[in-house]
N, C-alpha and C positions, 0 to 999 in steps of 0.2 A: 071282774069284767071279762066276760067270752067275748074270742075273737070268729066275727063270724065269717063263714064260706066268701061272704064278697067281700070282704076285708083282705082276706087270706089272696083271693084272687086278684083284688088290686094291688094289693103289694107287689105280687109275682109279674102284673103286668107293666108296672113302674119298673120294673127289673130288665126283664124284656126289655122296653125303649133305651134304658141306659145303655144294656148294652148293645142293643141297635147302633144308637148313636154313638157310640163307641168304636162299633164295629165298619161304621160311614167314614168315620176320621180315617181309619187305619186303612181302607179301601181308596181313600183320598191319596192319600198319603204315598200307599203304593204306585198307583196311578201317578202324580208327580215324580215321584222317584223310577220309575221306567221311563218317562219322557226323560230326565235328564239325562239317563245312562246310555241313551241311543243318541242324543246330541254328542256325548262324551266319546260313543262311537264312531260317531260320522263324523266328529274333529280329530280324531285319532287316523281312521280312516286317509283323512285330509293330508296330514303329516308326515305317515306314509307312504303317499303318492309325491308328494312333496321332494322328499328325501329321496325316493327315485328320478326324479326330476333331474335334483340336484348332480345324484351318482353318474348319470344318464351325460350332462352336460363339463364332469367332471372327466370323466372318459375320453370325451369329444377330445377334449383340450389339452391331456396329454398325447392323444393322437397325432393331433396336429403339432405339439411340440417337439414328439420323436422323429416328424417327418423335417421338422424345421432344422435339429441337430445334424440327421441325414445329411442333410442338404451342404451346412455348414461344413461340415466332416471332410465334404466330396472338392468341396470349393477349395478349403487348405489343403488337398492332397493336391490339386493342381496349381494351386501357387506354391506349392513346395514349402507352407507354413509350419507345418507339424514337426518336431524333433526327432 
């Protein structure tokens, strides 16, 4: 049994589409997996800013603490409270 030229060239063209579609999946796939990694981004991103938010309003509050001690400090020197 010869195999003939269209034979030969169908098979190679079935080949071809497998890995077309092979090559679709893995294009997909990519595609998917870069949309998640830029969400993963931008909620990192998020965090981030967050966490400077945080440091930001962390500051504030010992600011206002040190001045609040100040204060305190000032008051028991003039009532004469300190030892």
């Amino acid at each position: 049994m010869a195999v003939t030229s269209d034979k030969i060239e169908n098979l190679m063209l079935e080949h071809l589409k497998r890995f077309q579609a092979t090559l679709d999946r893995v294009e997909n796939k990519l595609t998917e997996m870069t949309g998640r990694i830029a969400n993963l981004e931008g909620g990192q991103a998020s965090i981030i800013s967050h966490l400077g938010h945080l440091a930001s309003a962390d500051a504030t509050q010992q600011l206002s603490t040190d001045h609040l001690n100040a204060r305190l400090d000032r008051i028991e020197r003039r009532l004469e409270l300190t030892n």
